[in-house]
N, C-alpha and C positions, 0 to 999 in steps of 0.2 A: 613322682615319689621323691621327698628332700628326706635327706639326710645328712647331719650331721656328726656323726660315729658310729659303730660300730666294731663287733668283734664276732667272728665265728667260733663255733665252740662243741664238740661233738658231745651228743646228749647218746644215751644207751638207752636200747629199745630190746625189749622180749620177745622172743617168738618161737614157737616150736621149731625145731630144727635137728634133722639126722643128717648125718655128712657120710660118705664114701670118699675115697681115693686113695691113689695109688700111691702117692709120695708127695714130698713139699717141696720139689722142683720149681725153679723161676723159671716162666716161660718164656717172658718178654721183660727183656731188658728198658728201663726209661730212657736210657740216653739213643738207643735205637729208636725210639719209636717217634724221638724228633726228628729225627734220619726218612725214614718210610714206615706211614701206618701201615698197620697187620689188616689183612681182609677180615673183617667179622658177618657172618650170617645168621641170621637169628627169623627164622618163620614166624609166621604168625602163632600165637599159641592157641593150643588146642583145647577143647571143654571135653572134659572127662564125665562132666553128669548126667545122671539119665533123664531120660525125655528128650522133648525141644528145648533148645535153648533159647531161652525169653530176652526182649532187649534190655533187661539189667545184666544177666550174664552177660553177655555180649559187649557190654559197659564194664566190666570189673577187667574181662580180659584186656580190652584197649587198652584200659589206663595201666595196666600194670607192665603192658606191649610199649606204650610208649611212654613210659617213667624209664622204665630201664634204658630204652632206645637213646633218650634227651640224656643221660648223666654217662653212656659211654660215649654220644656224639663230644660230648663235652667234654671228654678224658684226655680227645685229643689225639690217643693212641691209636684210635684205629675210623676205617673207611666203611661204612656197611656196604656188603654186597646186596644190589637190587633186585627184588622179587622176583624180575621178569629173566632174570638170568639164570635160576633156580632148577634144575636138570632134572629135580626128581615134586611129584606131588606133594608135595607139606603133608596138605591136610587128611592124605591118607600112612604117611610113612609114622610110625610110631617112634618113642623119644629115645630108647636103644637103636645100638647097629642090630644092621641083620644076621651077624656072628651070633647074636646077643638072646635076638627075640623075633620070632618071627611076624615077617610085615613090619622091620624095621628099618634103619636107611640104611645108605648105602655110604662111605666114604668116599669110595672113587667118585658120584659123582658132585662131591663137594672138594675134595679136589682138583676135579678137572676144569675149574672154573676158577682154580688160585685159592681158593680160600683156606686162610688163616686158623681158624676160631671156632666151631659153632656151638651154638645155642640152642639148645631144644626144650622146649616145656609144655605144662600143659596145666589145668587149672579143672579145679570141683568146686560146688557150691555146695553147701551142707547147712538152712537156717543162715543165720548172718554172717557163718563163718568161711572163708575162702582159703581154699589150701590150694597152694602152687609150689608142682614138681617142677627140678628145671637143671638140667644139665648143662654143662661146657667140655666140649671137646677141643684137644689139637689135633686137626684133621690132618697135620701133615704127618706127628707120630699116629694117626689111627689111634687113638687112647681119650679116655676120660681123665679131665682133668679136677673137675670134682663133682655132686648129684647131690641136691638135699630136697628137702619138703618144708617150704615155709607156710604156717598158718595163723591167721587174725582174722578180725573181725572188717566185716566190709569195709567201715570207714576208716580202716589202716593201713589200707591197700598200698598206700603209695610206701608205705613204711617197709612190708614186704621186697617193696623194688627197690627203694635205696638200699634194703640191707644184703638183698642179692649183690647189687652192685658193689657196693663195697667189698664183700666176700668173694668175687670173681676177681674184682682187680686185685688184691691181698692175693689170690691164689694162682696169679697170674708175672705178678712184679715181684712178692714178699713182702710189700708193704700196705699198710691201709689206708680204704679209700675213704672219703670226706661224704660223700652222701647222706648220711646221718645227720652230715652237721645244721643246727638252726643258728639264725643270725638274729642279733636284737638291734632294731633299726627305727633311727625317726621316720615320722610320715607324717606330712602336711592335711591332716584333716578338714578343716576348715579354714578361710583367708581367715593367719592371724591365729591358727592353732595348730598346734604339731603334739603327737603322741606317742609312746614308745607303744611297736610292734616288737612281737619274734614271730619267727615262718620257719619255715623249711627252707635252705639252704637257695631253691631255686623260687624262691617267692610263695609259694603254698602253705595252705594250711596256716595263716596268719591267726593270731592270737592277739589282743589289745591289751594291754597290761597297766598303761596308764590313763587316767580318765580324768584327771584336773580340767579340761576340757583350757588351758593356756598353753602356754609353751614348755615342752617336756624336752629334755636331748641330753644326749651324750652317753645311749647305754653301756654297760660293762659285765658279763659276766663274772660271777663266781668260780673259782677251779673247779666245785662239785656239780657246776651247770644247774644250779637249780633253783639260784635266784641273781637278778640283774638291777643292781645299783642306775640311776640316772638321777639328773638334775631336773628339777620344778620349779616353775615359777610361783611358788603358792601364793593365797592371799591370807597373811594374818589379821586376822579380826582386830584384836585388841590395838594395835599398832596400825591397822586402815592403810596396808601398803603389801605390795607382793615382794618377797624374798625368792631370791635362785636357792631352793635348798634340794638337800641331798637325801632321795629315798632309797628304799630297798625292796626289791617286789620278789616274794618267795614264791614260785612256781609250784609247787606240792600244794600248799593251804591258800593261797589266791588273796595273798594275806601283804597290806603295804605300810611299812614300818620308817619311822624318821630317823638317818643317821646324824644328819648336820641341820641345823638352822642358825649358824653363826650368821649376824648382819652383813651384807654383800654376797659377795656369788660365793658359791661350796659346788665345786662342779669337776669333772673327769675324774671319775672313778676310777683305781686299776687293786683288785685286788693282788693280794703277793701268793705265790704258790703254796701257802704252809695254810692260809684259808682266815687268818685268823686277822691280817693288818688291812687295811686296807689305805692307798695314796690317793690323795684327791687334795685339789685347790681352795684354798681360801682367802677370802679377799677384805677381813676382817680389817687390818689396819693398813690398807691402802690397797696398794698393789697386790696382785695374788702371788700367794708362793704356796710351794706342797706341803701339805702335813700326813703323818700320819697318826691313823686312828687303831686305836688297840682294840678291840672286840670282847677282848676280858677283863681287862682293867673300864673299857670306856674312856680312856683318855686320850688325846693325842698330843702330838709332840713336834714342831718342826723338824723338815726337810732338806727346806731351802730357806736364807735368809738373804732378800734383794740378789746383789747389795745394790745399797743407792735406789731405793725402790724399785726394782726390774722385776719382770713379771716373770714368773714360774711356772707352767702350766702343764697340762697335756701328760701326766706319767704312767709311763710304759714299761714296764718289769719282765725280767729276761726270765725266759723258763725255766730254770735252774735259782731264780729267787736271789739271786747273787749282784744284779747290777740293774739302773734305774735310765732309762732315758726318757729324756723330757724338752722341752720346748722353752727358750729363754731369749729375752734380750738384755743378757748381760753384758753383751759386748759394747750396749749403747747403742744401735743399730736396730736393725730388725730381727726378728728371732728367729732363733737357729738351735741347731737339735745337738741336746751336751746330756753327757756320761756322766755316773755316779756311783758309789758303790750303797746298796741296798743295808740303808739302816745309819748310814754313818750320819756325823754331824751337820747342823744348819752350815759352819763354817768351811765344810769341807768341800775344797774345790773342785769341781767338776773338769773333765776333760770336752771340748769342743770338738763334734763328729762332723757337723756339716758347713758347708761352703758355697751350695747349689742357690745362685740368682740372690737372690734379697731376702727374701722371706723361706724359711724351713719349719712345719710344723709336724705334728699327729703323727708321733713316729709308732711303728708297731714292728714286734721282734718275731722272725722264724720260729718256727716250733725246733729248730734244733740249737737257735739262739746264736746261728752264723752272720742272720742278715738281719738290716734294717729298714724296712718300707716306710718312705716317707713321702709329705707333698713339698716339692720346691716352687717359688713362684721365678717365674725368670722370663724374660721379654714379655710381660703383661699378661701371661696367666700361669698357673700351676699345671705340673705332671707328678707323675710318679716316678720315683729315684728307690732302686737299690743299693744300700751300702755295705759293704763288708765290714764287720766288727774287730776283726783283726788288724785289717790291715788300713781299718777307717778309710776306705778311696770307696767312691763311688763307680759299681763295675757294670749297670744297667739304668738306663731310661727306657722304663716299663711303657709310658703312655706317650701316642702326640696325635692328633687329633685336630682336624676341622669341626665347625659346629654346622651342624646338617640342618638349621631351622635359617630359611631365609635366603639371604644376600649379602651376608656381613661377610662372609671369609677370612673369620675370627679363628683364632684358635680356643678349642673349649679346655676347662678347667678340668681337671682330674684329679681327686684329694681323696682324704679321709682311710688310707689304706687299711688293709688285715689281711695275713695269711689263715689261707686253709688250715684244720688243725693236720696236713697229712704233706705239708709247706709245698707243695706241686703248683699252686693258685694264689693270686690276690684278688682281693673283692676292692673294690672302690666306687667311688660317686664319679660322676658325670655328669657336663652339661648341654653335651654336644648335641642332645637332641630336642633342646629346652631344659626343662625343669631338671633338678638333678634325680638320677637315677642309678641303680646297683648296675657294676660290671664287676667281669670276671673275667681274671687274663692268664698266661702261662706266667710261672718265674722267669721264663726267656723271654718276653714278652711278645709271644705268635697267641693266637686262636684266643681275639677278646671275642665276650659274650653280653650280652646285653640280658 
């Protein structure tokens, strides 16, 4: 899978839902749980519907057993306790204590085995639609932590699990979790064609949104998640030549609109928080630099000018809609990643944030707009760098990496960053194992994922 940009973006999803609990207590602190994960146990979930259970139930519960299982392995925070450790029958104890209900478990003895956390659920089939109850306790207060009932339709299954999951970590940290989120990502279709997808967060549930059947890249979400800007190579007829220009694919109507076809590339997209500008490159009279585009007027307007022809590219807008960082070789060098304030003039000077090796590009902003993920090239390939916006130093090297195909004993490239919308992860490419491919790693940079 290649890709060339990307942006995660949390999309809102519906579902039935009743909640219990006792309070909005934090139970697990984040900076602890880089410390030592919490023990979590979570049984197999049980089928609640009458009859046999036929192998599509059987199928609904899995996946929904191990959706949830894969995004808390991947949280980080915690270690699952193993099945065969498990002091009491699962499949006979019910999803209440035995205080509670009778023939239900027991705490001691999910505490006698250390555990942190537990999980209890259980699932009905009703026609295509799937309801899953599903509790968490802290076993060590003896107490429910919170209990609801999510329901959808079979093939939203997984959408049920991400959304528990989010709602457990949320009920767990006080903050929210990224499972929701989808990403819009290139993929190499064919030698010599790439398309814009979006998926689920962990590669599922893909969706194809571009079909020029040439070279498509550089997605960007919208703020309202509901439609994603990218660059096409189109071919125009009348002129007998392809143009890099700039689309818009709205997700609701499956409907794909032209923003730019200025001559030369019209490419990285970054909408501004207000919904309505949007920055992106144009390479009209020579060099590219950023313009932007007004969505109610239609017009746009420079960004950047050079100077001295320098190229402008890559803009990345702080969450707060307040300041622009972008990719430049103004220095006359190679390019490196400089500051701006959001809206000002072509002439207005930018401040120089990075210093990392030769080359600095594809900067991308924290969701609280403290840090900056970027790729640096330095001793012959790229990593991922952290920088602080305040104090402009860079305070983490996210990636470093051998490349695992062969005998070269290269080091692999690592670019293209973006945080989670819940800032805990960055997603990037990799090429460490061949072709490039999506990872996921802490902000500390422990527990990548592939």
């Amino acid at each position: 899978m290649k890709k060339l940009s990307l942006l995660i973006f949390t999309l809102l999803f519906s579902f039935l839902a009743t909640a219990q609990s006792d309070s909005n207590k934090v139970y697990l602190d984040v900076g602890d749980a880089k410390v030592k994960k919490s023990l979590l146990a979570m049984p197999a979930f049980l089928y609640f519907g009458s009859g046999n259970t036929n192998s599509t139930h059987i199928r609904y519960g899995t996946e929904l057993f191990e959706t949830i299982k894969q995004n808390l392995e991947v949280s980080s925070s915690f270690t699952f306790v193993k099945p065969d450790a498990f002091l009491e029958d699962t499949t006979k104890a019910k999803l209440k204590p035995k205080t509670l209900e009778e023939g239900g478990f027991d705490f001691k003895s999910w505490s006698a085995i250390g555990t942190d956390f537990l999980i209890k659920a259980g699932y009905s089939v009703s026609g295509s639609t799937v309801k899953l109850e599903i509790y968490a306790y802290s076993v060590k207060q003896m107490k429910l932590i919170f209990g609801r009932t999510y329901s959808a339709k079979a093939g939203d299954l997984r959408q049920i699990a991400h959304t528990f999951s989010d709602d457990f970590i949320e009920a767990l940290t006080g903050k929210k979790g990224m499972y929701r989120s989808k990403i819009a990502v290139t993929v190499s279709t064919k030698p010599g064609q790439k398309e814009i997808f979006v998926m689920d967060w962990d590669g599922k549930n893909r969706k194809q949104i571009s079909k020029f059947k040439n070279i498509s890249i550089s997605p960007a979400w919208s703020p309202d998640a509901k439609k994603v800007a990218y660059t096409s190579f189109a071919y125009h007829p009348k002129a007998k030549v392809r143009n890099a220009d700039l689309f818009e694919y709205d997700l609701e109507t499956g409907k794909t609109f032209m923003l730019s076809a200025k001559k030369g590339i019209n490419s990285g997209a970054a909408y501004h928080p207000n919904g309505n500008e949007i920055y992106f490159s144009i390479s009209e009279q020579g060099s590219p630099d950023i313009y932007i585009y007004d969505r109610k007027t239609e017009k746009r307007r420079k960004f950047t000018d050079g100077p001295l022809g320098a190229m402008n590219v890559e803009p990345a807008i702080s969450p707060d809609g307040k300041l622009v960082a972008y990719s430049s070789d103004r220095s006359g060098k190679q390019p490196m990643v400089y500051l701006k304030k959001a809206g000002s003039s072509p002439n207005a000077k930018p401040t120089r944030l990075t210093f990392a090796g030769r080359y600095n590009s594809t900067p991308a902003w924290s969701p609280d707009g403290k840090l900056i993920a970027f790729s640096g090239f330095k001793n012959g390939h790229f990593d991922i760098y952290l920088l602080n916006v305040e104090t402009k130093r860079i305070f983490k090297k996210l990636t470093s990496a051998k490349k695992r195909v062969g005998n070269t004993n290269k080091w692999a490239n690592n670019e293209s960053p973006t945080f989670s919308p819940d800032g805990r992860f960055v997603m990037f490419t990799s090429d460490r194992y061949g072709p490039h491919q999506l990872f996921i790693v802490d902000v500390d940079g422990k527990n990548i994922e592939r």
